[in-house]
C-alpha positions as a Markdown table, in Angstrom:
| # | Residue | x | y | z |
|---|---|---|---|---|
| 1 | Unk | 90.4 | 119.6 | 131.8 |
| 2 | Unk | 89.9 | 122.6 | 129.2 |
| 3 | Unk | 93.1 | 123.3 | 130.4 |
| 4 | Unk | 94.8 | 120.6 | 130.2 |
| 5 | Unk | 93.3 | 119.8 | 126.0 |
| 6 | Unk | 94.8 | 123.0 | 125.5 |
| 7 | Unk | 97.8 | 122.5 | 126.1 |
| 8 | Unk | 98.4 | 118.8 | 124.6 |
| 9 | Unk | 96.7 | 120.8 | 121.6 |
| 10 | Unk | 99.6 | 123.4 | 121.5 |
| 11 | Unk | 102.3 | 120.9 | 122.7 |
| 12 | Unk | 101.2 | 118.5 | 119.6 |
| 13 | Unk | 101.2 | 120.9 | 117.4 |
| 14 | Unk | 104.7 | 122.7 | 118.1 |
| 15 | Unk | 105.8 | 119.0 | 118.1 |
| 16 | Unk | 104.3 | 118.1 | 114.5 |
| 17 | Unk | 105.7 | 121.8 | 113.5 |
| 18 | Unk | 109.7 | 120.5 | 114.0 |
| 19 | Unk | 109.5 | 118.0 | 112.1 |
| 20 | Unk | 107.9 | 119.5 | 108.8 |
| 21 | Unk | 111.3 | 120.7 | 106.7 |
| 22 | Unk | 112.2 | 116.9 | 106.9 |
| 23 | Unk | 109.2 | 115.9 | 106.3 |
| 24 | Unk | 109.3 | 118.2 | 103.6 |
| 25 | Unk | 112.4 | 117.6 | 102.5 |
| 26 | Unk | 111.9 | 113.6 | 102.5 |
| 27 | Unk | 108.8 | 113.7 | 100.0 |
| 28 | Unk | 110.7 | 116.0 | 97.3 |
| 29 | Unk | 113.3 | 113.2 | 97.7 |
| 30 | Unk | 111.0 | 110.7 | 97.0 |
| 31 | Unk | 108.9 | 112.6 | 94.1 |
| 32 | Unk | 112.4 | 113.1 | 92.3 |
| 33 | Unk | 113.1 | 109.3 | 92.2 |
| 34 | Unk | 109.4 | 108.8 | 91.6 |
| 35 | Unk | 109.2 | 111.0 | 88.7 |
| 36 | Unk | 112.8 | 110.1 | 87.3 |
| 37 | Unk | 112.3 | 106.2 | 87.2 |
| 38 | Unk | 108.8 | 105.7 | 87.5 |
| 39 | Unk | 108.6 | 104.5 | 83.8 |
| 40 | Unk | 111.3 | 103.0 | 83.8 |
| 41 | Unk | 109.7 | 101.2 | 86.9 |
| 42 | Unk | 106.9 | 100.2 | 85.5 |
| 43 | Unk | 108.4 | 99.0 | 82.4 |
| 44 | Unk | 110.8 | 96.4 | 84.3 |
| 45 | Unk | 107.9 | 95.5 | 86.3 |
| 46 | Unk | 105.4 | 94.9 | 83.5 |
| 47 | Unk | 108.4 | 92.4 | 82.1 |
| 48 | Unk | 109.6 | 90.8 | 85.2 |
| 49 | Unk | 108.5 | 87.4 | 84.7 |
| 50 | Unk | 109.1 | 84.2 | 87.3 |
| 51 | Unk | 111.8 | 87.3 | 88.9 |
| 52 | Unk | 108.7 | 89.3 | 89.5 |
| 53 | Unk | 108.8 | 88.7 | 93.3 |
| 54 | Unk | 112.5 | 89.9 | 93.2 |
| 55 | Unk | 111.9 | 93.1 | 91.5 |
| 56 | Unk | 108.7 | 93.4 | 93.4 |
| 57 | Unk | 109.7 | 93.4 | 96.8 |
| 58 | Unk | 112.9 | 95.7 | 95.7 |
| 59 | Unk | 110.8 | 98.4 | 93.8 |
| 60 | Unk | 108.1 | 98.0 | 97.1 |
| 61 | Unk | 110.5 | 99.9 | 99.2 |
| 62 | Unk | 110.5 | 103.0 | 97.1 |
| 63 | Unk | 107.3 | 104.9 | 99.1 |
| 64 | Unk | 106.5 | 105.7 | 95.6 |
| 65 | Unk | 103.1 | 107.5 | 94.9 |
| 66 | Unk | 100.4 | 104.9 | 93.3 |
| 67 | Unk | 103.2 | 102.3 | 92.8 |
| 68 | Unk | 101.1 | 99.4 | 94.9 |
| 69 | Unk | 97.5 | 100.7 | 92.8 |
| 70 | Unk | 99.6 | 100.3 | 89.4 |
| 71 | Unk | 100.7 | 96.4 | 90.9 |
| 72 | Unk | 96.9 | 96.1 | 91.7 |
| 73 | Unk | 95.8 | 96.9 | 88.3 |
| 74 | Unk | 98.5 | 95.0 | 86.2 |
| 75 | Unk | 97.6 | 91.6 | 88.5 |
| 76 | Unk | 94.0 | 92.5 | 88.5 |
| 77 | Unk | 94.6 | 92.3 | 84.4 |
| 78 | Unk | 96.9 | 89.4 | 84.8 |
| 79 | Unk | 100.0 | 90.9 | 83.6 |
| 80 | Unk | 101.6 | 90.4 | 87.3 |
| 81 | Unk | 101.6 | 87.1 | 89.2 |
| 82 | Unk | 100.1 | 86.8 | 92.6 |
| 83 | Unk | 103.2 | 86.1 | 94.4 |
| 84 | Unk | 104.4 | 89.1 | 92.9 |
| 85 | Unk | 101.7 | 91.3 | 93.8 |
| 86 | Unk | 102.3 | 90.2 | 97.6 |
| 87 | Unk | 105.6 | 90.7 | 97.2 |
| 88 | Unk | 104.9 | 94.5 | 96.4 |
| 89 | Unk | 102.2 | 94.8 | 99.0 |
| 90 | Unk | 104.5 | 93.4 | 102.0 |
| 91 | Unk | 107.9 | 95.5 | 100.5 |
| 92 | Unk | 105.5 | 99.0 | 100.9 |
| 93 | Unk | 105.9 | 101.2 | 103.4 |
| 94 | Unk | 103.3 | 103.7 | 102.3 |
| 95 | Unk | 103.8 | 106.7 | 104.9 |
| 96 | Unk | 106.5 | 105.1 | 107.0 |
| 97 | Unk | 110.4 | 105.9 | 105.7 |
| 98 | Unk | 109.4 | 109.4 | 105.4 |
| 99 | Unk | 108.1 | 110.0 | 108.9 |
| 100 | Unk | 111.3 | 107.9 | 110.4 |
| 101 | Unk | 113.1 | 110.2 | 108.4 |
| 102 | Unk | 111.3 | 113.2 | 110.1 |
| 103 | Unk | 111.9 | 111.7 | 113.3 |
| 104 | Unk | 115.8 | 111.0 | 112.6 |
| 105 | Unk | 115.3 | 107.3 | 113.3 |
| 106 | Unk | 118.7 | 106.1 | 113.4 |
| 107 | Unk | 120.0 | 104.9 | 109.7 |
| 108 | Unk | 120.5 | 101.2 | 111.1 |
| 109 | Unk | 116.9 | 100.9 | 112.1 |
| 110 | Unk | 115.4 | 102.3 | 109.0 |
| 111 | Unk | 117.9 | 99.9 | 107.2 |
| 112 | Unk | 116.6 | 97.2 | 109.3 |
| 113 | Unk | 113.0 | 97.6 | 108.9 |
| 114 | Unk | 113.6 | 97.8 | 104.9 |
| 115 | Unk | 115.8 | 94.9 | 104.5 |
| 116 | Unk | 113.2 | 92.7 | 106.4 |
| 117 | Unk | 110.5 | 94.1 | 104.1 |
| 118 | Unk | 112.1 | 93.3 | 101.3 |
| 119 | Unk | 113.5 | 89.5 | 102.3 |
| 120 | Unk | 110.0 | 88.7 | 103.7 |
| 121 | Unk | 108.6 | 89.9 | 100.4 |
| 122 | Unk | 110.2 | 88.3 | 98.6 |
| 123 | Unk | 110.3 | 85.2 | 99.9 |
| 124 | Unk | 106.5 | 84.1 | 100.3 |
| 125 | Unk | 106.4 | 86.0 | 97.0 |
| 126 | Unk | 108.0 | 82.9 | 95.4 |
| 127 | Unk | 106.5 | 80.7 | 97.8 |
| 128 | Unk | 103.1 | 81.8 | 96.7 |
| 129 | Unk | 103.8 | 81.9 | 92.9 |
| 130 | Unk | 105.7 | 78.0 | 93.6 |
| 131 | Unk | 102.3 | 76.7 | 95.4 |
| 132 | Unk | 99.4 | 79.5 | 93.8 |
| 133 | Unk | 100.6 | 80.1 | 90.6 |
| 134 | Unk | 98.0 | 81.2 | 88.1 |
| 135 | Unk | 98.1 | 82.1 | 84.4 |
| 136 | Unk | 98.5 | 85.7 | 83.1 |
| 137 | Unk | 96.4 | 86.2 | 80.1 |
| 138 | Unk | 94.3 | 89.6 | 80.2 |
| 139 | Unk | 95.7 | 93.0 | 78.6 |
| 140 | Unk | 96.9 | 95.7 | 80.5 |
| 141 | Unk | 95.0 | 98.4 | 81.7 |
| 142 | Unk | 96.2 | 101.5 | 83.0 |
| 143 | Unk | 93.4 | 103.9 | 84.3 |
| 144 | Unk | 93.1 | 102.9 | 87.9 |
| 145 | Unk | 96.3 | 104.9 | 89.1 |
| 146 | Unk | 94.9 | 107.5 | 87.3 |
| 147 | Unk | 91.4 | 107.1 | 88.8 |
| 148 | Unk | 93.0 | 107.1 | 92.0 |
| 149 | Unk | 94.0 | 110.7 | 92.0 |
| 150 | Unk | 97.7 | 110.2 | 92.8 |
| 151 | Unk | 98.8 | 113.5 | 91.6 |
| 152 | Unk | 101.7 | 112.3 | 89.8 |
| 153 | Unk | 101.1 | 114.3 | 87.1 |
| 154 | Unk | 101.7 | 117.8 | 88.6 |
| 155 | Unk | 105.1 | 118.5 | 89.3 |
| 156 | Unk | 108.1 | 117.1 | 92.5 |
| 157 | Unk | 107.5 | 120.8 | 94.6 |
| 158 | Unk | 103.5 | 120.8 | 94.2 |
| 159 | Unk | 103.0 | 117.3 | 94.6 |
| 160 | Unk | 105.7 | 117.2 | 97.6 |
| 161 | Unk | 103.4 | 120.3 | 99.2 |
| 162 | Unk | 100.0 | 118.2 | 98.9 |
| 163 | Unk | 102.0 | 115.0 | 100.6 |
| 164 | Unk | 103.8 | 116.9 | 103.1 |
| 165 | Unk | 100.8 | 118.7 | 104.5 |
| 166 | Unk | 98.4 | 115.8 | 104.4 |
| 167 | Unk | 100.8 | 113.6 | 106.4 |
| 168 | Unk | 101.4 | 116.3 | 108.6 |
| 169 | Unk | 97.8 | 116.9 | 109.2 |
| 170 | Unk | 97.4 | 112.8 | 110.4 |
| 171 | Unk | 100.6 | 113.1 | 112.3 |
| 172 | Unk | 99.4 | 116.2 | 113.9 |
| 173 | Unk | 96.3 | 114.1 | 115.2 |
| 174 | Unk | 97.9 | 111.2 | 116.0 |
| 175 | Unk | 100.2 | 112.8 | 118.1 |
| 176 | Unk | 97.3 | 114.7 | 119.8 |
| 177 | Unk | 95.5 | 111.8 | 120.5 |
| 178 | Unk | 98.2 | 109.3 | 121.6 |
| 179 | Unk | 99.1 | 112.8 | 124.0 |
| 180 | Unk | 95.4 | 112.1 | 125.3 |
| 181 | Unk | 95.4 | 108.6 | 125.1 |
| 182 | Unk | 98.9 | 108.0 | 127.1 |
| 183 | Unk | 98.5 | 111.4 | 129.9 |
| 184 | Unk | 95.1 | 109.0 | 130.4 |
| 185 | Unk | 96.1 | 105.7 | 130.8 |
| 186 | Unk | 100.3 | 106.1 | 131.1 |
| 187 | Unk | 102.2 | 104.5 | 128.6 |
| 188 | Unk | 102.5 | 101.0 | 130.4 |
| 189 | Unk | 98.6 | 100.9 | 130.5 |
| 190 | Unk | 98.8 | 101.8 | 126.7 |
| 191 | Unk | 101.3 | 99.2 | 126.2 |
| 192 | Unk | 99.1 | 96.8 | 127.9 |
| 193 | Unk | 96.0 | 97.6 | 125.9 |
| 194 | Unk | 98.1 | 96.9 | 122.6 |
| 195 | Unk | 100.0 | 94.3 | 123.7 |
| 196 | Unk | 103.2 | 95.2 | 123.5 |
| 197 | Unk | 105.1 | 92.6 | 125.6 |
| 198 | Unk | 102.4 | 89.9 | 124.2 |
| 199 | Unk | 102.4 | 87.8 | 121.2 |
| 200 | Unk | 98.7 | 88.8 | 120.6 |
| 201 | Unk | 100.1 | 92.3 | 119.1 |
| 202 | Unk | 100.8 | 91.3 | 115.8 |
| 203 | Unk | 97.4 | 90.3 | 115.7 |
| 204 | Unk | 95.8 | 93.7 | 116.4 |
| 205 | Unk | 98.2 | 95.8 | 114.8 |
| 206 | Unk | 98.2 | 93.7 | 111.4 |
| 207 | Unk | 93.9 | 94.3 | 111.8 |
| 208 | Unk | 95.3 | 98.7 | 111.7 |
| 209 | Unk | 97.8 | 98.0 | 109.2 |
| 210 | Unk | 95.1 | 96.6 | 106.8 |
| 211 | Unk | 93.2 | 99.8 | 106.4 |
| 212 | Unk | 93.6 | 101.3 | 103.0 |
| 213 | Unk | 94.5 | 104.4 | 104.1 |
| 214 | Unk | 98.0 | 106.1 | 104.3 |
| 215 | Unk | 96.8 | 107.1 | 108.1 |
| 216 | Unk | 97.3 | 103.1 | 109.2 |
| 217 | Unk | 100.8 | 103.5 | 108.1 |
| 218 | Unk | 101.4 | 107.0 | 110.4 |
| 219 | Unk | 99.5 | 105.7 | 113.4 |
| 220 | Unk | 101.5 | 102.3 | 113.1 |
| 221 | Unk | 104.7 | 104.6 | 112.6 |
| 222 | Unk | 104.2 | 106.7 | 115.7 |
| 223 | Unk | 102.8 | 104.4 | 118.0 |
| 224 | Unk | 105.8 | 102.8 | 117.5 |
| 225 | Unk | 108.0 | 105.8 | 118.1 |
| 226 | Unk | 106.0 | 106.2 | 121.3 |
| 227 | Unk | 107.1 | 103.3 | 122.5 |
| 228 | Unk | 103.2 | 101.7 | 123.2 |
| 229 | Unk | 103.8 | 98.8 | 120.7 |
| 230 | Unk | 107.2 | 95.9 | 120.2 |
| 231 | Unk | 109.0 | 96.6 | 117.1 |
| 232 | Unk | 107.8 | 92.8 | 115.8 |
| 233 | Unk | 104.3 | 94.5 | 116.5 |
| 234 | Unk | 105.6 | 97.2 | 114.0 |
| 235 | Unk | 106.4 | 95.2 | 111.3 |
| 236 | Unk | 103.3 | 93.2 | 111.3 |
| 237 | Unk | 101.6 | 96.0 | 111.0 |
| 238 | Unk | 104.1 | 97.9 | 108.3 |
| 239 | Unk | 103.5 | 94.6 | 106.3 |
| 240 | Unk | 100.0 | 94.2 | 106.0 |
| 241 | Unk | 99.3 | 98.2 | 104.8 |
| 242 | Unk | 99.7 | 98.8 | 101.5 |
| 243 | Unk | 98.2 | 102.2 | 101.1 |
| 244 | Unk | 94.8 | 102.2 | 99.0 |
| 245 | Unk | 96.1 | 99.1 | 96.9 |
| 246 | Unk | 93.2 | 96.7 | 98.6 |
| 247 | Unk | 90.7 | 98.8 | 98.0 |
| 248 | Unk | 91.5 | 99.5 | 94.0 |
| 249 | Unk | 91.6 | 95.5 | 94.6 |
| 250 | Unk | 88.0 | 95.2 | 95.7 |
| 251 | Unk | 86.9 | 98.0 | 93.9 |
| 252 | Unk | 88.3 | 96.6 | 90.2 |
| 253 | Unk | 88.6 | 93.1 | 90.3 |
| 254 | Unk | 85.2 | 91.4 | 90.0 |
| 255 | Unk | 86.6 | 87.8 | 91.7 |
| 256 | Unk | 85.3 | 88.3 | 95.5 |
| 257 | Unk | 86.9 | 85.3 | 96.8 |
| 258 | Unk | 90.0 | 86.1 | 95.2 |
| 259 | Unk | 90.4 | 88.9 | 96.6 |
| 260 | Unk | 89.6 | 87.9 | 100.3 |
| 261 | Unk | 91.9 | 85.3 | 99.8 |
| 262 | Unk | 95.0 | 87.3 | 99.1 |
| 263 | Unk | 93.4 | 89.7 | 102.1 |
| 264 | Unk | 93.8 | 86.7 | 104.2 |
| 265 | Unk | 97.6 | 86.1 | 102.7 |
| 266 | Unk | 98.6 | 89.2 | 103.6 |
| 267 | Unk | 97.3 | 88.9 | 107.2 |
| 268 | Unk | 98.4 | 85.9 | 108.1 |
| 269 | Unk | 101.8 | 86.5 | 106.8 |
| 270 | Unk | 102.2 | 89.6 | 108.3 |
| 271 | Unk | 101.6 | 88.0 | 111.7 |
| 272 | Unk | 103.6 | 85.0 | 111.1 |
| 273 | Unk | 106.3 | 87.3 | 110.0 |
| 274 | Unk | 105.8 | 89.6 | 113.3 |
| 275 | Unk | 105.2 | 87.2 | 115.7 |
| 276 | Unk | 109.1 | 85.3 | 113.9 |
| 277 | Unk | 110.8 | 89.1 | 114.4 |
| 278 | Unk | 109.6 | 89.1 | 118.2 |
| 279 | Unk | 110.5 | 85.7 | 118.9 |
| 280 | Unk | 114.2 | 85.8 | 117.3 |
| 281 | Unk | 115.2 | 89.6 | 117.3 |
């Protein structure tokens, strides 16, 4: 059994290894549009108006560091609309384009998975500001990004170092213990357990995409690239996380109910949306 630990251990890890130039490579990408139009971002943004869901959902695609906290803060201080904020949180994919990148996912499904995001977000983005829409009159506060730690602030290569090696850290594990899990069960048993074939998968998967941690995003990635969930499963999951946005939500604005309100939003429409994508695609 030693034995055996061993060598998934090694076998992970060579694994994980391959894929850490792109990985690499993907995050300075991402820093250098970060850093170049991250003002600029936050600017159009800040001024977006009833086309905030629009802009939203587009500027949600860029896995850009902090981007969903700063949305959290400028709703929480009612300079966003709620449909807007949704829009951001179902556009992000946190941890995801880079690792697909790492993994040389064909172009045509990262494409796909993106232009979902972005038509699903912004669609019940309007929907929500057309049915929820609440007035925005509270100054804008910036410290929560900063409180947050995103690093911004240090430069594309160190920044790109910090990102690279703490996603390849969580991949690392999550690739060791999926090894584990599947050489246990087999990968139809696996597929069973999540419900890959069933429509109860968005369900669960939405539940791990809802953890505001960038490690929902990688396990959702890679359990997908493992082939133990559907790619409807995927998205549902992809949709709900939104990094560590829902818990600068909790943590900064005072309105419980509120805030389990748009935590039930973005659950239910990331399993309506999944449960649509298995049904039609």
């Amino acid at each position: 059994m030693l034995e055996d630990i061993i060598h998934y251990f090694v076998h992970s890890l060579i694994d994980s290894l391959k894929i850490l130039p792109f990985l690499f490579i993907a995050f300075v990408i991402i820093e250098v549009i970060e850093h170049k139009f991250s003002e600029k971002n936050k600017s159009i943004i800040s001024n977006s108006g009833k086309f905030g869901p629009i802009i939203g959902a587009f500027l949600g695609l860029v896995p850009q560091c902090g981007f969903s906290v700063f949305a959290t803060n400028l709703y929480v201080t009612r300079i966003l609309s709620l449909g807007t904020l949704i829009s951001i949180y179902l556009a992000t994919s946190d941890e995801m384009l880079p690792i697909l990148i790492s993994h040389n996912v064909s172009a045509t499904i990262i494409l796909k998975i993106l232009t979902l995001k972005f038509v699903i977000g912004l669609i019940f983005g309007f929907l929500i500001d057309l049915f929820l829409q609440k007035s925005n009159n509270s100054k804008l506060d910036y410290s929560i990004c900063k409180d947050e730690h995103c690093h911004c602030e240090e430069g594309i290569i160190l920044s790109s170092i910090k990102h690279t090696f703490h996603i390849f850290i969580f991949i690392f594990l999550v690739n060791f213990i999926l090894t584990l899990v599947i050489d246990v069960f087999e990968s139809n048993i696996l597929s069973s357990i999540l419900f890959k074939d069933s429509y109860f998968g968005p369900f669960i998967i939405s539940l791990i995409g809802l953890i505001p941690n960038c490690a929902s995003s990688v396990i959702i990635t890679e359990l997908f690239l493992n082939n133990a969930i559907s790619f409807g499963a995927m998205m549902s999951g992809l949709l709900a996380n939104s990094g560590v946005a829902l818990l600068v939500l909790f943590k900064s604005n005072k309105n419980i109910k509120e805030n389990i309100m748009i935590l039930g939003l973005l659950y239910g429409i990331s399993v309506i949306s999944g449960l649509i994508i298995m049904i039609i695609m």
